[in-house]
C-alpha positions as CSV (number, residue, x, y, z in Angstrom):
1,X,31.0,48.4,-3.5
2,X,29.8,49.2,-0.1
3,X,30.8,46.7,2.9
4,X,27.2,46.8,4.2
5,X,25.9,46.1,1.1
6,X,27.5,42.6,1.3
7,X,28.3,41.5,4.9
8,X,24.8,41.9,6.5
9,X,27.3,42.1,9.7
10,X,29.2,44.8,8.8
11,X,27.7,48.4,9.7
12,X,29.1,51.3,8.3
13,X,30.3,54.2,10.4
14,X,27.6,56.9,10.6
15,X,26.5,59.9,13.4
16,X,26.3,57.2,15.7
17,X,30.1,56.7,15.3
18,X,30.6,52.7,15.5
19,X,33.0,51.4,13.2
20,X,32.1,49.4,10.3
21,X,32.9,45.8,10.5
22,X,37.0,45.5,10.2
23,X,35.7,42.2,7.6
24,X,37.4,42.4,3.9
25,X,35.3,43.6,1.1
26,X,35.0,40.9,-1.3
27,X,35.9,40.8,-4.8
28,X,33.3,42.1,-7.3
29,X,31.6,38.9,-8.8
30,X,32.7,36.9,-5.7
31,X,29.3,36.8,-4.0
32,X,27.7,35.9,-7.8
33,X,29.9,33.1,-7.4
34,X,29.2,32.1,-4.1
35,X,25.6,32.0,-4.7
36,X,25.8,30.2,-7.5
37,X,27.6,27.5,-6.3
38,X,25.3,27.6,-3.3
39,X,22.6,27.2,-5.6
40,X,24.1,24.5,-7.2
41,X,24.8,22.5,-4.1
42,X,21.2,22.9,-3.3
43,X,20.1,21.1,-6.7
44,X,22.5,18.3,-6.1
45,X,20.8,17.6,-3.0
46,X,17.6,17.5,-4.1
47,X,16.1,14.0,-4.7
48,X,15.4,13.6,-8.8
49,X,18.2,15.8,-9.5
50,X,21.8,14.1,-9.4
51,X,25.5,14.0,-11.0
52,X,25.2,11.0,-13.9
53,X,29.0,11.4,-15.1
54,X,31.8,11.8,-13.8
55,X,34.2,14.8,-14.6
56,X,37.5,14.3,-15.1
57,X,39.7,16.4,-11.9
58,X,42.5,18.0,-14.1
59,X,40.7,18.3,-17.4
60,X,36.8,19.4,-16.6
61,X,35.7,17.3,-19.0
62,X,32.8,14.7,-18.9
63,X,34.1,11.1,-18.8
64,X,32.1,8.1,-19.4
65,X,32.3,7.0,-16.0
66,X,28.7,6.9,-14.6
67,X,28.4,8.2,-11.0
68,X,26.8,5.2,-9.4
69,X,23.6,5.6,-7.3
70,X,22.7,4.3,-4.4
71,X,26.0,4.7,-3.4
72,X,27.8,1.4,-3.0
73,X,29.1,-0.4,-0.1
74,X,31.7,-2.7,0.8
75,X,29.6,-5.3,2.4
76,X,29.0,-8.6,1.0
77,X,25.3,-8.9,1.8
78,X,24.7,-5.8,-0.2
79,X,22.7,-6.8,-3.2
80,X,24.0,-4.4,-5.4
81,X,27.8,-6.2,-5.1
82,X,26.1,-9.1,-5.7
83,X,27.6,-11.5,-8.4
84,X,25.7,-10.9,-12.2
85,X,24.3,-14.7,-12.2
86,X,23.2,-13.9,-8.5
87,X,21.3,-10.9,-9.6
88,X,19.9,-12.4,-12.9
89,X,18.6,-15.7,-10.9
90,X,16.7,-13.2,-8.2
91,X,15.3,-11.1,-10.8
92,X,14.1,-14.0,-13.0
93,X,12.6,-14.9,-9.9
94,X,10.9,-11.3,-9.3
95,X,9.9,-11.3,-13.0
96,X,8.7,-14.6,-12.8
97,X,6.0,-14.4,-10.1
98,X,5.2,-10.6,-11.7
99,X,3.9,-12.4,-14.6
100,X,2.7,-15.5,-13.0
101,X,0.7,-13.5,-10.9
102,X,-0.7,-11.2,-14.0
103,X,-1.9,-14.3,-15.6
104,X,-3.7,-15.9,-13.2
105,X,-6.3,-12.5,-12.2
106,X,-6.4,-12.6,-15.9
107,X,-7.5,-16.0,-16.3
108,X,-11.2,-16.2,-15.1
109,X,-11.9,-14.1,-18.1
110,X,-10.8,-17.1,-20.5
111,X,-12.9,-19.8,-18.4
112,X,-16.1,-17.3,-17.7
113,X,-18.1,-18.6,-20.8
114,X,-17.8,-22.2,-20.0
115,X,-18.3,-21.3,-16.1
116,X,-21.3,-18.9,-16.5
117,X,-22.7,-21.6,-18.9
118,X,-22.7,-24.2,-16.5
119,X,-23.6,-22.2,-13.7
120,X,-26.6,-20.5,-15.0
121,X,-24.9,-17.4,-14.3
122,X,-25.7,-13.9,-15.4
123,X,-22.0,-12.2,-17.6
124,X,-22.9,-9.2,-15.2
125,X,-21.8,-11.6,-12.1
126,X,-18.2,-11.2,-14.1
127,X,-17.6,-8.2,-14.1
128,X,-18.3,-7.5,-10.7
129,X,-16.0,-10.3,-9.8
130,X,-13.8,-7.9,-11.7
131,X,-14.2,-4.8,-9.7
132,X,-13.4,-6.8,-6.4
133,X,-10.7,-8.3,-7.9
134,X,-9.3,-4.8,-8.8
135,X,-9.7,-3.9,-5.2
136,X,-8.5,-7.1,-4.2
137,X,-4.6,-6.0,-6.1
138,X,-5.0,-2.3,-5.2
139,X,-5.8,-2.4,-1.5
140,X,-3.8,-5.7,0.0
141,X,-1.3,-3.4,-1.5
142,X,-1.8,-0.7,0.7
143,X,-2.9,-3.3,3.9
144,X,0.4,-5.8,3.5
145,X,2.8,-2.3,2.6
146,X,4.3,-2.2,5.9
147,X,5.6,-5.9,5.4
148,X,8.5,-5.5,3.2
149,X,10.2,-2.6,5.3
150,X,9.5,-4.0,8.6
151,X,10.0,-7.8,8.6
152,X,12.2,-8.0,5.3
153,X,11.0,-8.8,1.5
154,X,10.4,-12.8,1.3
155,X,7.4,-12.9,3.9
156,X,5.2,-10.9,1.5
157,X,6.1,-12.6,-1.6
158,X,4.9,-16.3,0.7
159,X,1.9,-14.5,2.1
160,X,0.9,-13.9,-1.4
161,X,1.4,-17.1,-2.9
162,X,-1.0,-18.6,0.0
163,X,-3.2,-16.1,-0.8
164,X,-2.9,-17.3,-4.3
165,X,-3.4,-20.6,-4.0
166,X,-6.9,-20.3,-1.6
167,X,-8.2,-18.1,-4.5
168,X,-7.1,-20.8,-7.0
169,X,-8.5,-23.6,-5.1
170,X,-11.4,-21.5,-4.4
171,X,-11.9,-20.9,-7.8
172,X,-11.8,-24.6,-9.1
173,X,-14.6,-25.1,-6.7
174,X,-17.0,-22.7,-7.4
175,X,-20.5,-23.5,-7.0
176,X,-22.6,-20.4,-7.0
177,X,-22.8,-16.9,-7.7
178,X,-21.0,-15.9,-4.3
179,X,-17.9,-17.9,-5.0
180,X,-17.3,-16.8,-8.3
181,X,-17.1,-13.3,-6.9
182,X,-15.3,-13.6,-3.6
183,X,-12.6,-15.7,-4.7
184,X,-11.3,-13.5,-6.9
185,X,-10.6,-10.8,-3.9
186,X,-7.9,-13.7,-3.0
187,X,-6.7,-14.2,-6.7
188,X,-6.5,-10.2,-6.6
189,X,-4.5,-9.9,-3.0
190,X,-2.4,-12.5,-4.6
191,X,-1.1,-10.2,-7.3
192,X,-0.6,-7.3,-5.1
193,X,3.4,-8.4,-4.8
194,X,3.7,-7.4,-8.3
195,X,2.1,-4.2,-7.6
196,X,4.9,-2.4,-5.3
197,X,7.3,-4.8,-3.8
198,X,8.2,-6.3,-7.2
199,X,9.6,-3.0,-8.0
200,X,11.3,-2.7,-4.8
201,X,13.3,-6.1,-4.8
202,X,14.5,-5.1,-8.5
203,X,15.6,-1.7,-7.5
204,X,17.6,-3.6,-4.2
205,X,19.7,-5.6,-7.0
206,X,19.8,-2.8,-9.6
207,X,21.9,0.8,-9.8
208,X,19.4,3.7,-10.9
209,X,21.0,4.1,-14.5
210,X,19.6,0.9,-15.2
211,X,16.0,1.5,-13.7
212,X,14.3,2.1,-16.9
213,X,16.0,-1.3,-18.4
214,X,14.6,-3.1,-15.0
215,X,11.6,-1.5,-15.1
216,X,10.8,-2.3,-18.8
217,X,11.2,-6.6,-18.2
218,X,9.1,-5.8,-15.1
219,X,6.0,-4.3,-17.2
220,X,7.0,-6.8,-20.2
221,X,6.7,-9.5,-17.3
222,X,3.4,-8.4,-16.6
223,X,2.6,-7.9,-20.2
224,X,3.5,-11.4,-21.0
225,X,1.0,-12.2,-18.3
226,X,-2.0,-10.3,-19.1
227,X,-2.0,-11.3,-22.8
228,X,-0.7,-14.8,-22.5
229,X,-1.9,-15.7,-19.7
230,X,-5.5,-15.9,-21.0
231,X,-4.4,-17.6,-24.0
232,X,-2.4,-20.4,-22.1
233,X,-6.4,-20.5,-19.7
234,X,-8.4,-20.7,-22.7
235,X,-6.9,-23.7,-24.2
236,X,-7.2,-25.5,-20.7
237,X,-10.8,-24.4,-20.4
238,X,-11.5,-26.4,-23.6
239,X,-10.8,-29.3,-21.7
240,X,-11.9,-28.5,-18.1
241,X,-12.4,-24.8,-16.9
242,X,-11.9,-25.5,-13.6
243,X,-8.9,-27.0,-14.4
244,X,-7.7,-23.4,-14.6
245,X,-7.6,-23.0,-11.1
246,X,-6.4,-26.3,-10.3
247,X,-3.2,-25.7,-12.5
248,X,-2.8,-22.4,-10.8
249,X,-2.9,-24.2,-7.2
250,X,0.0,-26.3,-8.6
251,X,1.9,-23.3,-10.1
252,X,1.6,-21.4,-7.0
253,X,2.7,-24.5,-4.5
254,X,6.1,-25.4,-6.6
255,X,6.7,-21.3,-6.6
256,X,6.2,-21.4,-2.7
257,X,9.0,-24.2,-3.0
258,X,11.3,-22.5,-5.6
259,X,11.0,-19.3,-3.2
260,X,11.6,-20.4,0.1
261,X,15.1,-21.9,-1.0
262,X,15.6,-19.9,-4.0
263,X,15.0,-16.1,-3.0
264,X,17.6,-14.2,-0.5
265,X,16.7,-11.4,1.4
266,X,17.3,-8.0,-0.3
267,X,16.6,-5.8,2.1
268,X,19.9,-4.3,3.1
269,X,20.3,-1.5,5.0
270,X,23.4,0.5,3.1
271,X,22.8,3.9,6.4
272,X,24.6,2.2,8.6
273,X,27.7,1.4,6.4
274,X,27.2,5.1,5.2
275,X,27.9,6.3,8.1
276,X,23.5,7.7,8.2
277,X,23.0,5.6,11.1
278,X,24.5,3.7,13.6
279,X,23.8,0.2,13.6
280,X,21.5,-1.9,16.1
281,X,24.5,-4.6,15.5
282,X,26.4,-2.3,18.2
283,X,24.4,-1.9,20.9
284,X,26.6,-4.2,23.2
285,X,29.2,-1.4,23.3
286,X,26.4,1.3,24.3
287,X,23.9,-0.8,26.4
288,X,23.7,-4.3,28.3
289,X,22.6,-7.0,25.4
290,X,19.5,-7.9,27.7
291,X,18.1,-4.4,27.3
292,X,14.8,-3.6,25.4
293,X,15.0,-1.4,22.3
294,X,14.0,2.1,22.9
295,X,11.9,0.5,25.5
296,X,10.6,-2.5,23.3
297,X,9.6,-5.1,24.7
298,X,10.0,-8.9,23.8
299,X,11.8,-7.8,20.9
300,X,12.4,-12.1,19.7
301,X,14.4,-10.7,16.6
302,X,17.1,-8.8,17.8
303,X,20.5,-9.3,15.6
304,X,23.7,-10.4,17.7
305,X,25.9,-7.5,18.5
306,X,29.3,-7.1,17.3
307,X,28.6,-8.1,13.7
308,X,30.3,-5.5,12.4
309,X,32.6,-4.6,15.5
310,X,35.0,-3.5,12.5
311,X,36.1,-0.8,10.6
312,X,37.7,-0.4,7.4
313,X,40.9,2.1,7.4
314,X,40.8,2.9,3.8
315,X,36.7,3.0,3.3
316,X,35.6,4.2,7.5
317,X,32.8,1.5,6.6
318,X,32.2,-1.2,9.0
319,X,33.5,-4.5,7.7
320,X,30.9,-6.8,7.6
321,X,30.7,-10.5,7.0
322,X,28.9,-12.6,4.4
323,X,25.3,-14.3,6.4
324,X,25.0,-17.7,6.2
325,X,22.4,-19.3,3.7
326,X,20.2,-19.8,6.2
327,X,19.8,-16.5,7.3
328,X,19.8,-15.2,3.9
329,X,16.3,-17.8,3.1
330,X,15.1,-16.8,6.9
331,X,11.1,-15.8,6.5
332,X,11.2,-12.9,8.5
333,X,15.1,-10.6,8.7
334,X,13.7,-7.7,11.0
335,X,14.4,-3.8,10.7
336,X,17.5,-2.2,12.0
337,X,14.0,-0.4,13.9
338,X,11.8,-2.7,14.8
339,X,10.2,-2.3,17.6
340,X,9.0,-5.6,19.8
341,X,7.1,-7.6,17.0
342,X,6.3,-4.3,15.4
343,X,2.4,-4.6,15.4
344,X,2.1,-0.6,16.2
345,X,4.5,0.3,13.7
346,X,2.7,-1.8,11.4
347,X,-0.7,0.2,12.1
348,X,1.4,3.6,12.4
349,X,2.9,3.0,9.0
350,X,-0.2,1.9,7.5
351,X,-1.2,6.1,8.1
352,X,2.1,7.2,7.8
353,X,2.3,5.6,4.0
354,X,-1.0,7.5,3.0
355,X,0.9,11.1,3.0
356,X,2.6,9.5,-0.7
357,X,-0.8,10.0,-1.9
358,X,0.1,14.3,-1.5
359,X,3.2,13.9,-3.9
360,X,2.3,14.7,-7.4
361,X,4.8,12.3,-9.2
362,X,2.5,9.7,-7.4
363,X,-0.7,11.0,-8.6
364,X,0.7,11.2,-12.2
365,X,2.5,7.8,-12.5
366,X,-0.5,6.3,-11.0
367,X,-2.9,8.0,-13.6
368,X,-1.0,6.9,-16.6
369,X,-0.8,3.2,-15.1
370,X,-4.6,3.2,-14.1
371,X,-5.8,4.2,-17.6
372,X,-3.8,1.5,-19.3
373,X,-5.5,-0.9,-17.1
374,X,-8.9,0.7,-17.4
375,X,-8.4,1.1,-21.5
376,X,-7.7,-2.9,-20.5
377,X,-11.3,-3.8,-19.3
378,X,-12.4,-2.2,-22.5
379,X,-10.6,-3.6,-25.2
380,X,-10.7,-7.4,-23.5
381,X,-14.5,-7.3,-23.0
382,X,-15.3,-6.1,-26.8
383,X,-13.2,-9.3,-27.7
384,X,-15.1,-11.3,-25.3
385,X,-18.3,-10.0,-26.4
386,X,-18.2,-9.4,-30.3
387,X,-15.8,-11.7,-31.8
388,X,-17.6,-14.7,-31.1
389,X,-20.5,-13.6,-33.1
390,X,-21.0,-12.4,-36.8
391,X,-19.0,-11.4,-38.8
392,X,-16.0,-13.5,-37.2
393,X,-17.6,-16.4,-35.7
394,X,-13.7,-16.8,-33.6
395,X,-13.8,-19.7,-31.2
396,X,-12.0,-19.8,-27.7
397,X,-8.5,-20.0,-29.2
398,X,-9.0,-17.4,-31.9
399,X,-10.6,-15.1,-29.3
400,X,-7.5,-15.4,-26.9
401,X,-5.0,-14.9,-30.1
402,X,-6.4,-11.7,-30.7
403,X,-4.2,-10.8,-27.7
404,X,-0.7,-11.5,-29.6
405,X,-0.9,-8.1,-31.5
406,X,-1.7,-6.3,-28.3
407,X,1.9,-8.2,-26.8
408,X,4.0,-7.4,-29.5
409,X,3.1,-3.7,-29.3
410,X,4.0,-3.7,-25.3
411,X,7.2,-5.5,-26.1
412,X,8.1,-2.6,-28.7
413,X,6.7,-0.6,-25.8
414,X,8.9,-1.9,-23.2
415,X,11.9,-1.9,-25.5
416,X,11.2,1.9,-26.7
417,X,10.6,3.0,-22.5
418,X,12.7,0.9,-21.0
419,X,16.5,0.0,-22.0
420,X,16.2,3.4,-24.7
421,X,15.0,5.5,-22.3
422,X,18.2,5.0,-20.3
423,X,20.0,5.5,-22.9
424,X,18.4,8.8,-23.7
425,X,18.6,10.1,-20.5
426,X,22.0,9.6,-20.6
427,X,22.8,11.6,-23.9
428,X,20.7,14.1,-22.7
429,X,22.9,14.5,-19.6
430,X,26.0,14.4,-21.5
431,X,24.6,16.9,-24.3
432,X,22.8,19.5,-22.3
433,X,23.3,19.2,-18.3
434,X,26.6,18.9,-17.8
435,X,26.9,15.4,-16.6
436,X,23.7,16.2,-14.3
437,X,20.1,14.5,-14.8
438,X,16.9,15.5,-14.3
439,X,13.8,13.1,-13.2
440,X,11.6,14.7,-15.8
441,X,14.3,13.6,-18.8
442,X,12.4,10.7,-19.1
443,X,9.1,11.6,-19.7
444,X,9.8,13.4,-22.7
445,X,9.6,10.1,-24.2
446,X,5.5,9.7,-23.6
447,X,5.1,11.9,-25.9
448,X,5.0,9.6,-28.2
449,X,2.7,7.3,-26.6
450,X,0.2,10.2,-26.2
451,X,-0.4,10.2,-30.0
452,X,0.1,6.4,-30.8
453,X,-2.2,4.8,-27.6
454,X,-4.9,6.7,-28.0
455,X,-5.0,6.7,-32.0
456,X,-4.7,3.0,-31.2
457,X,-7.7,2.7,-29.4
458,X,-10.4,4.8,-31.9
459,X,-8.7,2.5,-34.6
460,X,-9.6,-0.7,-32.9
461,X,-13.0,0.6,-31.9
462,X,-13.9,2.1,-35.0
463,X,-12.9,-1.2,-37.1
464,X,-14.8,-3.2,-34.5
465,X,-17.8,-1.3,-34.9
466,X,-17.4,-1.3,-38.7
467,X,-17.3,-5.9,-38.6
468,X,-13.3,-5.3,-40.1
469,X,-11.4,-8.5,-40.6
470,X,-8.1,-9.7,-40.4
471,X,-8.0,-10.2,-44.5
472,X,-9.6,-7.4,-45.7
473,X,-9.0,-4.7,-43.4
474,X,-6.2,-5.4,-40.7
475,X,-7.2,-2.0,-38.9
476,X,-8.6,-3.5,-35.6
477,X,-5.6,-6.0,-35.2
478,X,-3.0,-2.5,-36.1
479,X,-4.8,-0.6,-33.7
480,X,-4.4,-4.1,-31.0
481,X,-0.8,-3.8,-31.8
482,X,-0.8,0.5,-30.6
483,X,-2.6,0.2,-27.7
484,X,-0.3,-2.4,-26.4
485,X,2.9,-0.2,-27.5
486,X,1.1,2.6,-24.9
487,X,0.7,-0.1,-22.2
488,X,4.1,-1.3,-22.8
489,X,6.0,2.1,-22.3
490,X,3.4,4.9,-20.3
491,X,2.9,2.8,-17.0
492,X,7.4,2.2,-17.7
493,X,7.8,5.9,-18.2
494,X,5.6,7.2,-15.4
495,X,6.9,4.5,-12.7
496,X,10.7,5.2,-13.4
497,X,10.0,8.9,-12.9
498,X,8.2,8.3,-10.0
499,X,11.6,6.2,-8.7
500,X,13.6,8.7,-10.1
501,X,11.8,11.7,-8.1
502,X,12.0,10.1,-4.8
503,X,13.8,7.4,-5.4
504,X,13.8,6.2,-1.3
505,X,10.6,5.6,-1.2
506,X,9.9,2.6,-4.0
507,X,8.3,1.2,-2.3
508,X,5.5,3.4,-0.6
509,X,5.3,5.4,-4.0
510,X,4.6,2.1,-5.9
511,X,1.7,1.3,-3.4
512,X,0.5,4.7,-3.9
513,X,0.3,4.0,-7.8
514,X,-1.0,0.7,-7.0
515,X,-4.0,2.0,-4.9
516,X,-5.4,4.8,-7.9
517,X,-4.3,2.1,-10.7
518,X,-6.5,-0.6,-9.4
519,X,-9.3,1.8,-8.1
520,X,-9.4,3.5,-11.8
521,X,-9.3,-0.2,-13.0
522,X,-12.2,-1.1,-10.4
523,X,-14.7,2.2,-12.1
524,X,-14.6,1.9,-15.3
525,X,-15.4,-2.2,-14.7
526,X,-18.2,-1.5,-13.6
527,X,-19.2,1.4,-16.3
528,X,-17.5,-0.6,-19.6
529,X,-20.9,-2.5,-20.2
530,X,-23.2,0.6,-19.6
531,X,-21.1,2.8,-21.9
532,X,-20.3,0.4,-24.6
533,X,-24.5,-0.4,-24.7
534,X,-25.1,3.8,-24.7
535,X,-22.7,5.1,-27.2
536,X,-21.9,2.0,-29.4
537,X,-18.2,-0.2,-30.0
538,X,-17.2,3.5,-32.4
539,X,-18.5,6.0,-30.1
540,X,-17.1,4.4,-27.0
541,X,-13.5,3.6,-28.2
542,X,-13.6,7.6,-29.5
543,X,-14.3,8.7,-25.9
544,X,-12.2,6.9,-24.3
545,X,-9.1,7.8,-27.0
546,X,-10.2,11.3,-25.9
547,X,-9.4,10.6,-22.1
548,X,-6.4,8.7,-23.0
549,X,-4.9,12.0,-24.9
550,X,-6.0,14.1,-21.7
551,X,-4.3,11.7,-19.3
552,X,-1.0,11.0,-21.3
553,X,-1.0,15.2,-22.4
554,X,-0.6,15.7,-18.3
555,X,2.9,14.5,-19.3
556,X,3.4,18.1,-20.6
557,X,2.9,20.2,-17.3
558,X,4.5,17.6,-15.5
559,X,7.8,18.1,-17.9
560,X,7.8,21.8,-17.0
561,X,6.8,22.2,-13.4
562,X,7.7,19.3,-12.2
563,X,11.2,20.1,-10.7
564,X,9.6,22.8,-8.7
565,X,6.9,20.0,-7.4
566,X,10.1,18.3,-6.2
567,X,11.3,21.4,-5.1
568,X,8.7,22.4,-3.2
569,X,7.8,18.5,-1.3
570,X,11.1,18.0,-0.7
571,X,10.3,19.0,3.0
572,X,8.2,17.0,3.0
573,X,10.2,13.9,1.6
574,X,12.8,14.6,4.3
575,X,9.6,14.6,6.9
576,X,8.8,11.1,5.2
577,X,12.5,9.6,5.7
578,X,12.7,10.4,9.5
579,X,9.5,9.4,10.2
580,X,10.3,5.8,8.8
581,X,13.8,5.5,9.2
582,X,14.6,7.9,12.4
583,X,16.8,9.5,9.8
């Protein structure tokens, strides 16, 4: 082999008569090598594509060991060293207003016949207190986004619950057509902490081998909400309807409670002990303590310097001490970044967060979401509608019963997306990558939703249409039970590959999905009663099992071409980072 054909520095010696390059001639198959290890070091460091096992140093073999991700630190007010009842109790807590939350922009549905029949209001007036509900989730979403990763986790989840409990108290009180619309843009802001910071404060307390476990109690959570919820309403609508939002008032005030002493802070930044960034705890050893940061001024939050003055021998991490309680419940624990009070970073991240909405694994986890919600509308206004009158003749309870198959299926769902799809995307790591994973191993498990959801949904329409009843033909109540199982495991699915793809950005991905889920959700509100009048209960739940096969089939595109979608944004990941973080 030719030296010039390998050293591009090397020149061989010709008429001109310079000497070729006095370098070694490598080894044939050397330069393979070389390349392909390059190429390998390149995949490990692109986000969605990591090492899930260990191998063992002498043998080469795979051990059982599970490389742990984020990467750990030694600091006790890191949330992942957190003790396991310390974790559980914060997650119950996360879980706990995800479904809490679900149920109440759920309820009004359960208390509209009693409140429209006092009222004198038109069922139309419903459903547009629907759609701006839907916008209410999806876009105080987008609006409170820059909350959680500039001023810590906790104020978000209080602003909420006040927004909660005006909507609720609003609600109890309505009095004309007006009210019974714009409260439920309050109920709807309200819910928008389950929407994206939810799965941000789970994913601060979890490793990412466990996400899809996490993420399946998270949509089970919100299952449990969406069809309980109304049932739970519906009972106390019997008595009172606007008891429903005076029950939610008191919900919402003892949670407020429960929260402000109950719920640490989990917003830890692991850089600085990584060695990514150096800390804003330092700044006495590079700059007078009374100085602005990077020019900021009346910056009220600044940390003491010296905190971690400190550094391990054995681990080069800074040693760091636990915070006291009260820091740990403090409403506001400021970014290692923040600026001043931070009101222009707010507004810049506000645009900064709307470049997610450029990343396909957004578009495609927000789709599958979106549908399940829009398929939602459908399903619960045909109950609503039909199943009062002939040939069932349900009452209130009855009617809100109909939504126990639909659980059961998302909890089979949940199960079937969330704890076994960590589990087979560990096999398949261990069988077929080496001890490596890929972000689109998951999704080879909607597959199966693609054929049960949307078979699911022509069954139930179909039997609707055709008057079938629980005793002599169970179809509609089967088909319930299908489209739930889709509910339970596509929106899992999608969001843990989302996390998995860029697994930095929870946060601002999960706002992305929020923002097309409620805005799909917010359309097809407003075109459920016009279709369902056009093409009939049969013809309607066929057209829209027809869009739910399209939308779960993009699974199958994704699944191939979506490493090279990673591949080919990572740029732009990197651009999103240092943009944020100054990293």
């Amino acid at each position: 082999m030719a030296v010039g054909e390998d050293n591009p520095l090397a020149t061989a010696v010709g008429d001109s008569g310079v000497v070729a390059d006095e370098t070694p001639p490598k080894v044939e198959g050397e330069h393979e090598e070389a390349t392909k290890t390059t190429a390998v070091h390149e995949e490990a460091e692109l986000a969605g594509t990591r090492r899930l096992f260990h191998r063992d140093p002498v043998t080469g073999q795979l051990t059982e060991n599970i490389v742990l991700s984020p990467t750990p630190t030694k600091s006790p007010n890191d949330p992942l060293n957190w003790a396991s009842w310390r974790k559980i109790w914060h997650a119950s807590l996360v879980l706990f207003i995800t479904g809490f939350t679900a149920a109440t922009s759920n309820d009004a549905g359960a208390a509209a016949d009693a409140l429209l029949g006092e009222l004198g209001i038109a069922y139309s007036v419903a459903n547009t207190a629907a759609g701006v509900l839907f916008i209410g989730i999806g876009y105080w979403a987008l609006l409170g986004s820059p909350m959680p990763t500039l001023y810590g986790r906790r104020l978000q989840y209080f602003v909420c619950l006040l927004w909660s409990i005006i909507g609720s108290i609003w609600f109890a009180r309505i009095m004309n057509v007006q009210d019974s619309i714009w409260c439920q843009l309050f109920v709807g802001a309200s819910e928008s902490c389950a929407e994206a910071l939810a799965q941000q404060s789970l994913s601060d307390l979890f490793f990412e081998h466990r996400r899809g476990l996490v993420l399946g109690l998270y949509v089970l959570a919100t299952s449990i909400g969406t069809f309980l919820g109304p049932l739970v309403a519906g009972y106390v609508a019997i008595w009172d309807w606007r008891w429903v939002g005076w029950c939610t008032v008191i919900i919402s005030a003892a949670t407020f409670v429960v929260f402000f002493f109950g719920l640490e802070e989990t917003s830890f930044d692991r850089n600085v002990f990584l060695g990514h960034r150096h800390s804003v705890h330092h700044e006495k050893d590079i700059a007078p303590a009374d100085e602005t940061i990077r020019d900021g001024k009346n910056a009220p939050y600044r940390e003491e310097a010296g905190d971690l003055g400190h550094i391990d021998s054995e681990t080069g991490q800074p040693i760091d001490q636990q915070k006291p309680y009260l820091k740990r419940i403090a409403i506001i624990t400021p970014a290692p970044n923040l600026i001043g009070w931070g009101f222009k970073q707010y507004i810049q991240r506000l645009g900064h967060i709307l470049r997610v909405f450029t990343l396909p694994a957004v578009i495609f986890a927000g789709l599958q979401w979106g549908a399940q919600d829009a398929w939602l509308t459908f399903y619960l206004t045909v109950e609503e509608d039909n199943y009062y009158g002939r040939p069932w003749r349900y009452g209130n309870a009855a009617v809100n019963i109909l939504n126990v198959p639909t659980l059961i299926g998302s909890v089979i769902g949940c199960i079937y997306g969330g704890w076994f799809s960590d589990f087979f995307v560990q096999w398949i790591s261990k069988r077929y990558r080496g001890g490596m994973t890929e972000a689109e191993d998951r999704l080879w498990l909607l597959l199966l939703s693609a054929i049960i959801s949307p078979a699911g949904l022509m069954l139930f329409g179909i039997g609707s249409g055709h008057g079938w009843q629980w005793d002599s033909n169970p179809g509609a109540y089967i088909g319930l039970g299908m489209i739930g199982f889709g509910w339970g495991c596509a929106g899992d699915l999608s969001m843990a590959y989302l996390m998995d793809a860029y697994p930095e950005i929870v946060l601002e991905g999960m706002v992305g999905v929020a923002v097309i889920n409620n805005t799909l959700a917010c359309i097809f509100t407003f075109t459920t009663s016009l279709w369902l009048e056009a093409s009939g209960l049969s013809g309607t739940f066929i057209g829209i099992g027809v869009l739910s096969l399209f939308f779960q089939l993009l699974t199958v595109p994704m699944i191939y071409w979506g490493k090279a979608c990673r591949r080919r944004t990572a740029a732009k990941y990197q651009r999103f980072l240092y943009v944020r973080d100054g990293r």
